[in-house]
C-alpha positions as CSV (number, residue, x, y, z in Angstrom):
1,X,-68.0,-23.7,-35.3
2,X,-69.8,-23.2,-32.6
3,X,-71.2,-19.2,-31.3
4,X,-69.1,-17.7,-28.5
5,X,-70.9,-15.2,-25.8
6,X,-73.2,-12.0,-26.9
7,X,-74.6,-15.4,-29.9
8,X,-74.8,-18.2,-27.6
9,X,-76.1,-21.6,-29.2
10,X,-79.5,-22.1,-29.4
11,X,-79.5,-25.5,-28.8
12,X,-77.6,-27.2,-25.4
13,X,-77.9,-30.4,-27.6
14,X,-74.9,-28.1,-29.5
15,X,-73.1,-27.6,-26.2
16,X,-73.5,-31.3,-25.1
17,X,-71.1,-31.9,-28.8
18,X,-68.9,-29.4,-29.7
19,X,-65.3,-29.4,-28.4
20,X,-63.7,-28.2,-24.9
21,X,-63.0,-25.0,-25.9
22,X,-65.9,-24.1,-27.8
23,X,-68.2,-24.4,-24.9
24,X,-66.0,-22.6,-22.4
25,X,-65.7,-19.3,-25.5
26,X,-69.8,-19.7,-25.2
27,X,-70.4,-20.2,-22.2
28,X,-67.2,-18.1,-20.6
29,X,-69.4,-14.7,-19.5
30,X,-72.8,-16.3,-17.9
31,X,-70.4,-15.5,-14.8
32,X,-68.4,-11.8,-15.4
33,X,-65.1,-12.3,-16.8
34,X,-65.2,-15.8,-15.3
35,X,-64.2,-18.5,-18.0
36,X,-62.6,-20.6,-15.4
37,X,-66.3,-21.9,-14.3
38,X,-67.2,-22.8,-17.8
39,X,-63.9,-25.0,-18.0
40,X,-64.8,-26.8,-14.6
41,X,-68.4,-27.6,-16.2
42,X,-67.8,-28.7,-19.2
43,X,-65.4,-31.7,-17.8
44,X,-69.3,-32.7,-16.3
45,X,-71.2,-32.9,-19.9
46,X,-73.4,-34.0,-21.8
47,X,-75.9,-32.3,-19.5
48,X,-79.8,-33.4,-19.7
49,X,-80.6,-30.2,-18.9
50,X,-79.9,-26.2,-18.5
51,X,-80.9,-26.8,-14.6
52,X,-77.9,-29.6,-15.0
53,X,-75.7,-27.4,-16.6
54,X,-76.4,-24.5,-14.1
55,X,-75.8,-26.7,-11.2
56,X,-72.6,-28.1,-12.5
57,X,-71.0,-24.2,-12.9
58,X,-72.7,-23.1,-9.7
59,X,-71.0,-26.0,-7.8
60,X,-67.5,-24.5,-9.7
61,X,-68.2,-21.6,-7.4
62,X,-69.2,-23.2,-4.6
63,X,-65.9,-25.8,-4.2
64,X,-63.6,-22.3,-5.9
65,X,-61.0,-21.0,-3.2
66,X,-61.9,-17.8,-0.9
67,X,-59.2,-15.6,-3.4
68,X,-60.9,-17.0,-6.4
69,X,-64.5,-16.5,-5.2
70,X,-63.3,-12.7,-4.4
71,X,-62.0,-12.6,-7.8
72,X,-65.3,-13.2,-9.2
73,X,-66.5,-10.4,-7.3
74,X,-64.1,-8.0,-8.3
75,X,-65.1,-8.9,-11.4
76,X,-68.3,-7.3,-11.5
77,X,-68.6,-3.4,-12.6
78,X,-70.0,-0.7,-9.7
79,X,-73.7,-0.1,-10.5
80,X,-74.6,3.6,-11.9
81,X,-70.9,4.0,-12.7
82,X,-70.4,7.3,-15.4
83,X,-66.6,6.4,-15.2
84,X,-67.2,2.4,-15.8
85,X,-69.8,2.6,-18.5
86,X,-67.3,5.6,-20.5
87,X,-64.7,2.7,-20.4
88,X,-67.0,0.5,-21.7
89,X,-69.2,-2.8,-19.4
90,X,-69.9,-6.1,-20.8
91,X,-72.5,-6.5,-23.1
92,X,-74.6,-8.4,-20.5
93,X,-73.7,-6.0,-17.8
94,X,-74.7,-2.9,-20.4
95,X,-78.1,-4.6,-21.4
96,X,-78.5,-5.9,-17.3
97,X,-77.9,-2.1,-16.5
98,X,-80.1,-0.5,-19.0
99,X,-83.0,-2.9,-18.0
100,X,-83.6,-1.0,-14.8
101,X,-82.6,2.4,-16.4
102,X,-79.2,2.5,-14.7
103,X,-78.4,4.3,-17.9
104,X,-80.7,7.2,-17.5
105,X,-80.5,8.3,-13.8
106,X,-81.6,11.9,-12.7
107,X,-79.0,13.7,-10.9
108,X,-80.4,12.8,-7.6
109,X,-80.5,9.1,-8.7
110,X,-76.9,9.5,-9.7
111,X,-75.7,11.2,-6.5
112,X,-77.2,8.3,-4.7
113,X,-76.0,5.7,-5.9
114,X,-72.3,7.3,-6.1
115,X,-73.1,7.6,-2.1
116,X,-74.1,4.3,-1.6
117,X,-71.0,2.8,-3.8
118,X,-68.6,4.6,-2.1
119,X,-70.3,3.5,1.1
120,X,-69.9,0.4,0.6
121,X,-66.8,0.3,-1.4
122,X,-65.0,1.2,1.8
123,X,-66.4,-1.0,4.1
124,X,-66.1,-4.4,2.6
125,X,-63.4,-3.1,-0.5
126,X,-65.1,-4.5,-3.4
127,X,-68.1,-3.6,-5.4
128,X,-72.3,-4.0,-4.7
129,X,-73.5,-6.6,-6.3
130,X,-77.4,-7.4,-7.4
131,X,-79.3,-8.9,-10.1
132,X,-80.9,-6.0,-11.1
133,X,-82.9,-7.8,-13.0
134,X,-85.0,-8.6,-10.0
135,X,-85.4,-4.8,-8.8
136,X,-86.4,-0.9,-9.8
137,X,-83.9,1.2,-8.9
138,X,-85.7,2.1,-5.6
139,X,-85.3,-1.4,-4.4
140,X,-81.8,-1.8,-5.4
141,X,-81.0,1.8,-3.2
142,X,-83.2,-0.1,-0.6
143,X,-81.0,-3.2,-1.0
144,X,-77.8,-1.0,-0.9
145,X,-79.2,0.3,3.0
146,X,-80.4,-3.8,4.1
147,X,-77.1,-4.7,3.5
148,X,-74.6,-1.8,4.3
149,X,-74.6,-3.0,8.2
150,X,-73.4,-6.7,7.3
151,X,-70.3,-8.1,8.3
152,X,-67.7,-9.5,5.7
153,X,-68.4,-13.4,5.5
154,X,-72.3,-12.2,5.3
155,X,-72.0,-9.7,2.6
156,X,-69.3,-12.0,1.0
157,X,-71.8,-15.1,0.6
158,X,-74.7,-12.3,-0.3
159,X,-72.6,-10.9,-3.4
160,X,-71.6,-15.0,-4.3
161,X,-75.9,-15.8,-4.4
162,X,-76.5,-12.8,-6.4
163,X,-74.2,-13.4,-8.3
164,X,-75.5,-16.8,-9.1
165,X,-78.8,-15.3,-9.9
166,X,-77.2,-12.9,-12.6
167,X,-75.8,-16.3,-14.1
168,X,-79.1,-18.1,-14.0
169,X,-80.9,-15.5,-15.8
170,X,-78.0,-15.1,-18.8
171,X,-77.9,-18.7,-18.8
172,X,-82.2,-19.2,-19.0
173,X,-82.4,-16.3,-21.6
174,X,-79.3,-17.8,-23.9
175,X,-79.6,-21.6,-24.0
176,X,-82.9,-23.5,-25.3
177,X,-83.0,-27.2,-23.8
178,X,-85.4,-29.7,-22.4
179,X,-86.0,-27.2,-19.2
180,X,-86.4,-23.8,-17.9
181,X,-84.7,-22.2,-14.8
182,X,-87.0,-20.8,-12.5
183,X,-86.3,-17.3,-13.1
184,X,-89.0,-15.8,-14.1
185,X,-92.3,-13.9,-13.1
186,X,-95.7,-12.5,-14.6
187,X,-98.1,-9.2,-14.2
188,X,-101.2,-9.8,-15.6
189,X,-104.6,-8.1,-15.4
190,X,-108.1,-8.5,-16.2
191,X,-111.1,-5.9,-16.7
192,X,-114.7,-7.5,-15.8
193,X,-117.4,-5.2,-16.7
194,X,-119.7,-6.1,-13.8
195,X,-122.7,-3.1,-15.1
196,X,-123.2,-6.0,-18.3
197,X,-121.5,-9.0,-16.5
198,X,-119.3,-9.3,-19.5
199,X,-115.3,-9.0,-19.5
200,X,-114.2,-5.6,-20.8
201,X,-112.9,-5.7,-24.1
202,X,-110.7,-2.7,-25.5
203,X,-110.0,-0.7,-22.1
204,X,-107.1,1.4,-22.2
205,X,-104.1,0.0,-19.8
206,X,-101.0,1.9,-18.6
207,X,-98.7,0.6,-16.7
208,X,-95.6,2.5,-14.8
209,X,-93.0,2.1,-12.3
210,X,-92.4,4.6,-9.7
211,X,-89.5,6.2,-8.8
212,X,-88.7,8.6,-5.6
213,X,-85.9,10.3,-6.9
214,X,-86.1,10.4,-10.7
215,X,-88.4,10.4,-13.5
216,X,-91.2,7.1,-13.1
217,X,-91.3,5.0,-16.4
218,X,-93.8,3.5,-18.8
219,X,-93.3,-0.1,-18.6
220,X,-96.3,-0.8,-21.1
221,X,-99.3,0.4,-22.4
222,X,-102.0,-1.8,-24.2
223,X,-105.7,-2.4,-24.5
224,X,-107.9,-5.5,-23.3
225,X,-108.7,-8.3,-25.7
226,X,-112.3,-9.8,-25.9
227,X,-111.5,-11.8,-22.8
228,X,-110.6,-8.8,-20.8
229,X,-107.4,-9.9,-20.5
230,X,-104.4,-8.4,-22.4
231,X,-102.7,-10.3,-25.1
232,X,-99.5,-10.9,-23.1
233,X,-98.5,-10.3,-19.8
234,X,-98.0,-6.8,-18.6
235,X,-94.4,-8.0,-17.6
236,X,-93.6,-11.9,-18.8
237,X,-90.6,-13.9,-19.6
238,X,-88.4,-12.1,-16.6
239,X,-88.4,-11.2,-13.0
240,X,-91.2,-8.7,-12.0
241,X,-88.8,-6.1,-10.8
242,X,-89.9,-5.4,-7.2
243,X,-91.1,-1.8,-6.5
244,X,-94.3,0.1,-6.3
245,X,-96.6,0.4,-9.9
246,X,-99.2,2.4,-11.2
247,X,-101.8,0.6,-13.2
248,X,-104.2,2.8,-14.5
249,X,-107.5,2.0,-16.8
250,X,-109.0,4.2,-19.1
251,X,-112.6,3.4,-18.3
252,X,-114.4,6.4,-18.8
253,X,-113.7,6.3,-22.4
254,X,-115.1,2.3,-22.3
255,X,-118.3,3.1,-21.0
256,X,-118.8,5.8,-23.1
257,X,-118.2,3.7,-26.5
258,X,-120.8,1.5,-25.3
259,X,-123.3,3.6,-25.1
260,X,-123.8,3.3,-21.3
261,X,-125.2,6.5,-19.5
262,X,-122.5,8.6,-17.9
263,X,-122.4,11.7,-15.9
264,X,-120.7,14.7,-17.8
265,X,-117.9,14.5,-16.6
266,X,-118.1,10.8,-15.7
267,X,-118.0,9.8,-12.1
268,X,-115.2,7.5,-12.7
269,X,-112.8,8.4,-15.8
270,X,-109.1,6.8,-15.3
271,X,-108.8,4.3,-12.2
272,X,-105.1,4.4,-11.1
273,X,-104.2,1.1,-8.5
274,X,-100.7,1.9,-6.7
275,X,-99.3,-1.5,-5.4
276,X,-96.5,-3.1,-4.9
277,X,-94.0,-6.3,-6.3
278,X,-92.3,-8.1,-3.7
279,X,-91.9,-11.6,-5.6
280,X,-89.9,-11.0,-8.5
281,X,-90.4,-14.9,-9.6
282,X,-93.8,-14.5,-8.8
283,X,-97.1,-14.6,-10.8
284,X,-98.9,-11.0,-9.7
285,X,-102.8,-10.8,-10.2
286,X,-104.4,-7.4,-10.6
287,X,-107.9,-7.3,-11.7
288,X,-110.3,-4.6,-11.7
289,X,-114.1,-5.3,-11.5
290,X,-115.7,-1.8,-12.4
291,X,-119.1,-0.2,-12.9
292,X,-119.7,3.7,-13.8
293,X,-119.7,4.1,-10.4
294,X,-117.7,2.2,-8.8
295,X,-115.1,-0.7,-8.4
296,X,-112.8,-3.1,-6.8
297,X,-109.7,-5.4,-6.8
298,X,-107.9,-7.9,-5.3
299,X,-104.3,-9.7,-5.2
300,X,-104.9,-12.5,-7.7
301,X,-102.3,-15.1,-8.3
């Protein structure tokens, strides 16, 4: 027998063989509550593939009726929802959710995003949808305001390629084949000690999102490697959720290990760089070149 969703196969080799129904139980929640796509794409198998087997369920949604398109909409949960995650969300909704920390708003947070829902709730009469994935939970209040003033067919469209999105990313993360969805992004950083000309091994390296209304949050911390470079990506494997950052390097306490001359206290201690992710799919560069006295960076890719 063959895993159903929340253990999908490992293999799409295992998809490709098992029966009819066993792949639409597997596959039935890549789209929310939506077995009906599965069904259409496993008619289409064996797939070479997962980009096949993506396309083949996308293009389920694409050819689907307006009322059944609207259905898949509908059956997404509101974002932020108290009432929706008491009664319980999917478990890839709940783990989508929690990924941004829709599960531990601040009251402000809270109050804005029950705004923005109701908002938008009684304009176009069914929920906001976004891979959250892809954003902080600045950007998604930011998404929220881009896309109250659309009409109906654009909003409608708009929820559909998110929705897709969503799919791709349970689908990547869930299914191991020949191929990879393009899906995800990379942070990364490097620390050259330009004072000795040498990279900076074992500097200190935080990392946190901002948030305007809530509580900012730790997304890693860490310490440079011989190369300079950290052993894994500050964020890998997923979208770089777009928002503003802090990455700050604990320098002062480099220099100062290595015996280099410092000023009591030193000139430069902790370098903080605020910038921003637009690209969620995106490989971000952020190096630091530093000196006891000084430093620089650039966008690197």
């Amino acid at each position: 027998m063959i895993a159903v969703s929340g253990a999908l196969p490992k293999a799409l080799a295992e998809l490709n063989a098992c029966s009819h129904d066993e792949f639409v139980a597997a596959l039935a929640n890549i789209f929310e509550h939506s077995p009906w796509i599965a069904e259409q794409a496993a008619r289409s198998r064996p797939f070479a593939g997962i980009a096949e087997l993506f396309a083949a369920m996308k293009a389920a949604v694409d050819r689907a009726p307006a009322e059944l398109r609207m259905a898949l909409i509908n059956a997404h949960p509101d974002l932020a929802s108290k009432t929706q995650r008491a009664a319980g969300l999917t478990a890839e909704s709940n783990a989508e959710q929690n990924s941004v920390g829709l599960d531990r708003l601040s009251d402000a947070e809270y109050e804005a995003f029950e705004r923005v829902n109701t908002a938008y709730r009684s304009k176009f009469n069914f929920p906001y949808i976004v891979c959250v994935r892809r954003h902080s939970k600045d950007s998604i209040l930011r998404d929220f305001a881009r896309r109250l003033p659309n009409d109906l067919a654009t909003e409608t469209q708009t929820s559909i390629d998110e929705i897709c999105r969503i799919a791709a990313l349970r689908l990547d993360q869930s299914v191991i084949g020949g191929d990879r969805l393009a899906v995800s992004g990379r942070l990364s950083t490097h620390v050259l000690d330009t004072n000795s000309g040498k990279p900076a091994a074992g500097v200190a390296i935080e990392l946190v999102e901002l948030a305007e209304l809530g509580v900012s949050r730790v997304v890693a911390r860490t310490t440079t490697n011989a190369d300079g470079r950290t052993d894994a990506p500050l964020i890998g494997g997923r979208p770089v959720p777009i928002g503003r950052y802090e990455l700050t390097f604990g320098v002062g306490e480099y220099f100062a290990a290595r015996g280099v001359p410092l000023a009591d206290p030193p000139f430069l201690d902790r370098i903080t760089l605020r910038f921003a992710v637009s690209e969620p799919e995106g490989h971000l560069h952020v190096p630091l070149l530093v000196t006891p006295w000084s430093y620089a960076t650039y966008r690197g890719s």
